[in-house]
N, C-alpha and C positions, 0 to 999 in steps of 0.2 A: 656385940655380935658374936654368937658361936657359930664354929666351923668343926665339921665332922670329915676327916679322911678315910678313905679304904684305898689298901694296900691291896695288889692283886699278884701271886705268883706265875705270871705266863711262859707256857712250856712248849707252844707249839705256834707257827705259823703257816700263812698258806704261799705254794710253791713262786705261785705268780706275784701275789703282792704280798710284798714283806711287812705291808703296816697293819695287815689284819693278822691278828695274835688271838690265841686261843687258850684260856685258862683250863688246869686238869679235872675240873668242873665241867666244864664242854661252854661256858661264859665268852663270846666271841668278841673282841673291843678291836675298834680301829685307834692305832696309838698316834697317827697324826692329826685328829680332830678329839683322843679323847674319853670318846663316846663307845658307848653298848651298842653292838648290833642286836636287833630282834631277829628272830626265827616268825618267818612271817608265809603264810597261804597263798601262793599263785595258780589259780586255773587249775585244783585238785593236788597239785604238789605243798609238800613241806619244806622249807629250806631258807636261804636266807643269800638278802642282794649283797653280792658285793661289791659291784658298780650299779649304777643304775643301767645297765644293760645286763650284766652278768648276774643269773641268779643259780644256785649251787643247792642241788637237792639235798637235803639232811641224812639218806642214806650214802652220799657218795663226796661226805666232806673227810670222810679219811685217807678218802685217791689224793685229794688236793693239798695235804696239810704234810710239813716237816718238822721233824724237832728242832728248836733252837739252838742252834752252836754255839757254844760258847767263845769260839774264835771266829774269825771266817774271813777268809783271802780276799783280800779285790783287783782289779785286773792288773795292776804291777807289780803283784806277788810282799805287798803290804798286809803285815799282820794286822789289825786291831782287836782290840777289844771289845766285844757288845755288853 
């Protein structure tokens, strides 16, 4: 059996949910299932679900998106590491 891996470097995520990450290719993955999102057509818009209620137009996914920290506080002022 061969097995092929890809390596992806993700550099950005979106404000609200943290599991959807975004390569500096503009390549959007959800990292707790895994998986690629598609950039998918609704009713004349371009953009892409990311709940299956929340869908986020393709011009307006840089309002939504943060760079990844390399650190980042949690609420009892606990360092980790990401």
């Amino acid at each position: 059996m061969n097995t092929i891996s890809i390596n992806y470097a993700l550099e950005y995520r979106f404000k609200e949910y943290k599991h959807i990450q975004v390569t500096k290719d503009g390549k959007i993955f959800n990292t707790k299932t895994g998986r690629k999102k598609k950039i998918c057509y609704n009713s004349g818009s371009v953009g892409v679900w990311i709940t299956p209620k929340k869908f986020i137009i393709k011009s307006k996914l840089n309002d939504h998106l943060e760079k990844i920290p390399k650190y980042e506080y949690l609420k009892d002022d606990f360092l980790i590491n990401l």
